[in-house]
MOPAC internal coordinates of N, CA, C and O (Angstrom, degrees):
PM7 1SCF
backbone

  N    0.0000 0     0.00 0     0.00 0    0    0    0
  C    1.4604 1     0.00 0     0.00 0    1    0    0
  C    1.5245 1   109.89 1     0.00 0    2    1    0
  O    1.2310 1   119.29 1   -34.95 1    3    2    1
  N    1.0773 1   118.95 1   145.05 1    3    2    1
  C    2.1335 1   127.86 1  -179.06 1    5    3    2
  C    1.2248 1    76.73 1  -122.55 1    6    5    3
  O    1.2310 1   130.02 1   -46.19 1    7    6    5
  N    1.9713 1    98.29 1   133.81 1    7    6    5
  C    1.4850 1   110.86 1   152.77 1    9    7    6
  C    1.5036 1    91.99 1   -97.47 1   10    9    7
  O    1.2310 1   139.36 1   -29.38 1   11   10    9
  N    1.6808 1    80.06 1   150.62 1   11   10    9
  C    1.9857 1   106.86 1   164.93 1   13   11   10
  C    1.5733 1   111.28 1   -98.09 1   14   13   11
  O    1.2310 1   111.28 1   -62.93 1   15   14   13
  N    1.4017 1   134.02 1   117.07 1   15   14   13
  C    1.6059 1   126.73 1   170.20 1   17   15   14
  C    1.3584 1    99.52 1   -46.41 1   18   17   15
  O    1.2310 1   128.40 1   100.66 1   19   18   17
  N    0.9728 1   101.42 1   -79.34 1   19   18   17
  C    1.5452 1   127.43 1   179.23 1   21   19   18
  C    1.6196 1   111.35 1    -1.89 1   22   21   19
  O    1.2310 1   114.55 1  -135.44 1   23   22   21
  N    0.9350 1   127.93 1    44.56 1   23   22   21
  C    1.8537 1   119.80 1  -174.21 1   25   23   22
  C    1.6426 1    86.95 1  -103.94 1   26   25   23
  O    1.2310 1   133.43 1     3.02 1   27   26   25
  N    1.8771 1    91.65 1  -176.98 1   27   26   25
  C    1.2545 1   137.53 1   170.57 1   29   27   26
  C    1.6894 1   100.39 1   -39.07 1   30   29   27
  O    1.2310 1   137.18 1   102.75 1   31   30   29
  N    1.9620 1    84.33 1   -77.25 1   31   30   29
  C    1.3506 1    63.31 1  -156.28 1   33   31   30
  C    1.9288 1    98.20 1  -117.02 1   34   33   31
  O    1.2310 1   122.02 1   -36.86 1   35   34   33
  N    0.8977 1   113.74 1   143.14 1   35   34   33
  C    1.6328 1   110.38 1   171.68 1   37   35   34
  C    1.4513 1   131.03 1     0.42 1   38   37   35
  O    1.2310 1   120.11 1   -67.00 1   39   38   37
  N    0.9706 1   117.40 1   113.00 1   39   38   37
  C    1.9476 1   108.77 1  -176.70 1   41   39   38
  C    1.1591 1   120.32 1    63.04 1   42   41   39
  O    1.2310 1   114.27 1  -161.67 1   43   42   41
  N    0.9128 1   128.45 1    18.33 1   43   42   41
  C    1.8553 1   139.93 1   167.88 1   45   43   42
  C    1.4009 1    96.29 1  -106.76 1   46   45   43
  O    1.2310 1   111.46 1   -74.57 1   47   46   45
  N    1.2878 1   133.70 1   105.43 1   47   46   45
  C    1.3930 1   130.06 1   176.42 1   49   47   46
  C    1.7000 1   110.16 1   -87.90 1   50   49   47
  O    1.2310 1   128.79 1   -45.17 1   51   50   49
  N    1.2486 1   100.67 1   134.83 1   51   50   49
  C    1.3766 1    91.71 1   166.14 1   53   51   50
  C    1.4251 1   147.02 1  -115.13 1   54   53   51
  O    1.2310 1   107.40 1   -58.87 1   55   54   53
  N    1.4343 1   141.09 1   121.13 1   55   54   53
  C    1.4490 1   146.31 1  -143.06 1   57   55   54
  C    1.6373 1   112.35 1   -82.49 1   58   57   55
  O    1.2310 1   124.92 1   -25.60 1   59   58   57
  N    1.0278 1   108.15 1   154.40 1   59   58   57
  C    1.9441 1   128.23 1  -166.75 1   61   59   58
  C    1.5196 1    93.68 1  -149.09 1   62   61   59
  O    1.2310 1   124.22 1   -75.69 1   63   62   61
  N    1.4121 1   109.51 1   104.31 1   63   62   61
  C    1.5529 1   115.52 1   138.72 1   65   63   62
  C    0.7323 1   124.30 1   -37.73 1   66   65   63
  O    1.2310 1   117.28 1   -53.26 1   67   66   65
  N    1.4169 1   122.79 1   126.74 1   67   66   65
  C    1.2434 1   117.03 1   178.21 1   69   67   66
  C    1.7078 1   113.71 1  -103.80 1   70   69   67
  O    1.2310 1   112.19 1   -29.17 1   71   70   69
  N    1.3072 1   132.33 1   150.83 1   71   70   69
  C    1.4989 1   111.47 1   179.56 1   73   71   70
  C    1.4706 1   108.65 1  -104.00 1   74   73   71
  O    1.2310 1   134.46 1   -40.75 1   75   74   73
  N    1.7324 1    89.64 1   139.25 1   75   74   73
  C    1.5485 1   115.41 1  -178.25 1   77   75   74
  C    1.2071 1   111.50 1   -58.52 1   78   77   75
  O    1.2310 1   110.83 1   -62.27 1   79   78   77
  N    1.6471 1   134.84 1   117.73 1   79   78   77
  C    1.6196 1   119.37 1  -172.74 1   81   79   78
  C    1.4085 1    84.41 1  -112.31 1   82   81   79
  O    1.2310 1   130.19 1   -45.42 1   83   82   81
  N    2.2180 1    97.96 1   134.58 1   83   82   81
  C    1.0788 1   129.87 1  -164.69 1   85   83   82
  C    1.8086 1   106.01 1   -85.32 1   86   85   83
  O    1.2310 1   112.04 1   -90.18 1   87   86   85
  N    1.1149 1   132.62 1    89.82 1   87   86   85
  C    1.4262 1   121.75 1  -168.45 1   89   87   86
  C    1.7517 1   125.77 1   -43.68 1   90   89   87
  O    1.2310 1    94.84 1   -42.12 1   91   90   89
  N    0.8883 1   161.45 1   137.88 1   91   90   89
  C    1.3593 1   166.97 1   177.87 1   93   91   90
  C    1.2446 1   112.30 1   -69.95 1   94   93   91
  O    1.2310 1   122.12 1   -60.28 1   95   94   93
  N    1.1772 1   113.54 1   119.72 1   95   94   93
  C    1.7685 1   110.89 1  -172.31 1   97   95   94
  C    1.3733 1   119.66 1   -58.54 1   98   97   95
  O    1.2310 1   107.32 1   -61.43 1   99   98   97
  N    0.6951 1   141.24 1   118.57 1   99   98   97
  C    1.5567 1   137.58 1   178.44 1  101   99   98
  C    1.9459 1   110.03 1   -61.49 1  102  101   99
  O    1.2310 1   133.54 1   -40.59 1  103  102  101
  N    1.2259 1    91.44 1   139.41 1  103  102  101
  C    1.4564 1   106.11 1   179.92 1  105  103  102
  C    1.4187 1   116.76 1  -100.74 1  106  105  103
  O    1.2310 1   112.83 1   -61.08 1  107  106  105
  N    1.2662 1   131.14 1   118.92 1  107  106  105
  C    1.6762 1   130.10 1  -166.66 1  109  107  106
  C    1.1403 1   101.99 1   -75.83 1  110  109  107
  O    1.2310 1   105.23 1   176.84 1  111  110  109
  N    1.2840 1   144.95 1    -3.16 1  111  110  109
  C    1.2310 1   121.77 1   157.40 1  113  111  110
  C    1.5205 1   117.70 1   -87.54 1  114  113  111
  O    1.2310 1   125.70 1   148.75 1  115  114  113
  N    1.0913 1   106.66 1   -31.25 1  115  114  113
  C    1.6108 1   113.61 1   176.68 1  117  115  114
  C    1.7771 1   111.43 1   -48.61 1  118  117  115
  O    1.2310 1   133.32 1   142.68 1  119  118  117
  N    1.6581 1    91.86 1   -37.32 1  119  118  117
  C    1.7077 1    88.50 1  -172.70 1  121  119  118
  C    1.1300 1   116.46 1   -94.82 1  122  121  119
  O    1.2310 1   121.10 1   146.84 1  123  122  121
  N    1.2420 1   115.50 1   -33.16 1  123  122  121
  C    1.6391 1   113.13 1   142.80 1  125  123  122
  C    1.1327 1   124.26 1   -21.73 1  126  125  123
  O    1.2310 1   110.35 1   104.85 1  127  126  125
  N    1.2051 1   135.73 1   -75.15 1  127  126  125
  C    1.8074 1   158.63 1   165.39 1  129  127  126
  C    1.5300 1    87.31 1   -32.86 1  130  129  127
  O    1.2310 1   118.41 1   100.89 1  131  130  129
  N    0.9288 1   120.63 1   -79.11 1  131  130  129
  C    1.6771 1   122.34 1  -167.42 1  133  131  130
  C    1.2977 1   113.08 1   -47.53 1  134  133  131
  O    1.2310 1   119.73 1   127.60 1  135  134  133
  N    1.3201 1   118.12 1   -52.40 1  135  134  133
  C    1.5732 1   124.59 1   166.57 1  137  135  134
  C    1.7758 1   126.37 1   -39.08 1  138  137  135
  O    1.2310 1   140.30 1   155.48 1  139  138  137
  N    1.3781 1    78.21 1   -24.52 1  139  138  137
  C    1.9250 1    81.03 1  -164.05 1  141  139  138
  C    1.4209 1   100.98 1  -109.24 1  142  141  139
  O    1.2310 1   116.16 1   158.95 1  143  142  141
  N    1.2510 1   124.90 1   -21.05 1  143  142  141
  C    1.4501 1   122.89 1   149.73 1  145  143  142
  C    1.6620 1   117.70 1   -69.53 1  146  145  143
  O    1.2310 1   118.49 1   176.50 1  147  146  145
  N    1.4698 1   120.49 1    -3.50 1  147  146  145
  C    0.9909 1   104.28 1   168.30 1  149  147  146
  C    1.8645 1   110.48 1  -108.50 1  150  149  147
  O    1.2310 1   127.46 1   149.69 1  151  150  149
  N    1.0691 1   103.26 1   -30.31 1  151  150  149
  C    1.4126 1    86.62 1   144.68 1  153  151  150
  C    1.2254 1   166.46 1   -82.15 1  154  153  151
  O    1.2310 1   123.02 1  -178.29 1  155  154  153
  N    1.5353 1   111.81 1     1.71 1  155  154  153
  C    1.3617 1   139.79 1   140.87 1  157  155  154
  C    1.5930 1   122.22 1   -56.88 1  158  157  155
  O    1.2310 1   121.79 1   145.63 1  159  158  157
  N    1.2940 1   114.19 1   -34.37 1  159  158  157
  C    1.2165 1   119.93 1   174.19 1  161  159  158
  C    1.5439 1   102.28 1   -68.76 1  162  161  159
  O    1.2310 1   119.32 1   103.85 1  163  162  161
  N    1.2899 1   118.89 1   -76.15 1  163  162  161
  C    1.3249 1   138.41 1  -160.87 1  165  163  162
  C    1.9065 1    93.83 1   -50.16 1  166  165  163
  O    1.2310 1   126.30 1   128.44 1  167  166  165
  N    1.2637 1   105.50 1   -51.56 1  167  166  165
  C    1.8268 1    82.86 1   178.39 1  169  167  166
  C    1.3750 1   107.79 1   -87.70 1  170  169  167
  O    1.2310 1   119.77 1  -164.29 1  171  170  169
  N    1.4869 1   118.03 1    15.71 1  171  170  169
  C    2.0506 1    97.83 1   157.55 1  173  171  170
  C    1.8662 1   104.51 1   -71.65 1  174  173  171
  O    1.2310 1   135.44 1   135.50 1  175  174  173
  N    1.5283 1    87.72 1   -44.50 1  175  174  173
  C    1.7391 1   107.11 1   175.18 1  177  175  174
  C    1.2188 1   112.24 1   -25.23 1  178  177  175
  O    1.2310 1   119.49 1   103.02 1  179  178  177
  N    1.5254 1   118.58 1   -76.98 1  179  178  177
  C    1.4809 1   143.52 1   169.57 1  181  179  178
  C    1.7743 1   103.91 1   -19.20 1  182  181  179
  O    1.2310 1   132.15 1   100.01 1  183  182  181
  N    1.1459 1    94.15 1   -79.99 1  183  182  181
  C    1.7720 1   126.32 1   173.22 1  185  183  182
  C    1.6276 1    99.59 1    -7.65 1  186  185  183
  O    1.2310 1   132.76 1    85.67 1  187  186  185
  N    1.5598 1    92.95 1   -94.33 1  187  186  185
  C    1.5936 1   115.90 1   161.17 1  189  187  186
  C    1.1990 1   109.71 1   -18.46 1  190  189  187
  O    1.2310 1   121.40 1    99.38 1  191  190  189
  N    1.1792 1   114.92 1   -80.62 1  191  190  189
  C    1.8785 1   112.20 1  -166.47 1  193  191  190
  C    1.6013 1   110.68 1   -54.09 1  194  193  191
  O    1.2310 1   119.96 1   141.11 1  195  194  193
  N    1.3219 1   117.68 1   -38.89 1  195  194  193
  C    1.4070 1   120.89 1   177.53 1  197  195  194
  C    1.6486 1   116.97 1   -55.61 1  198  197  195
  O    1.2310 1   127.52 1   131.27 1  199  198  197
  N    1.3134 1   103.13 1   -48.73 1  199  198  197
  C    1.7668 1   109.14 1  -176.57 1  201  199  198
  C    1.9005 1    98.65 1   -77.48 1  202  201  199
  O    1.2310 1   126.76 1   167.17 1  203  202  201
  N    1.5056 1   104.60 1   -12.83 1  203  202  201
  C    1.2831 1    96.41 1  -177.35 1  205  203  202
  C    1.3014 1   115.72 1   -80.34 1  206  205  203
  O    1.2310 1   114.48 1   150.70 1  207  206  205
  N    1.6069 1   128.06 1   -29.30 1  207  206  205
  C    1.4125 1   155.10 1   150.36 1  209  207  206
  C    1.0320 1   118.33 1   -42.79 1  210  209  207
  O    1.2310 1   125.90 1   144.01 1  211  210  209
  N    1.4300 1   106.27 1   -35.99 1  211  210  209
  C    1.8407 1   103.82 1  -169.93 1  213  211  210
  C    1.5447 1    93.36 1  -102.24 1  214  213  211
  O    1.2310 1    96.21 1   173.68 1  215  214  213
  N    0.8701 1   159.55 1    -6.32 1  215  214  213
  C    1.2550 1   159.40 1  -149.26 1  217  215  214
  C    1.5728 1   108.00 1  -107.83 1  218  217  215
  O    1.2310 1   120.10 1   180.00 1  219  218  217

């Protein structure tokens, strides 16, 4: 629940449901997929810094 100050009348606060957000199941291939683009990225990264070292 969020109180609002803001009421009618002074010191009576007033309440707002808030809505429960239902999370989305995750799909194992999706995070898979995501995983391996993030490790493809991260060793271009690597890559870079290395020729950047040796250079």
């Amino acid at each position: 629940l969020l109180a609002l100050s803001s009421s009618a009348e002074e010191g009576e606060p007033q309440f707002l449901a808030l809505q429960r957000s239902v999370p989305k199941p995750l799909e194992f291939e999706q995070v898979m997929r995501y995983a391996s683009e993030v490790d493809n990225a991260a060793e271009a990264h690597r890559q870079e810094l290395v020729d950047i070292a040796g250079a």
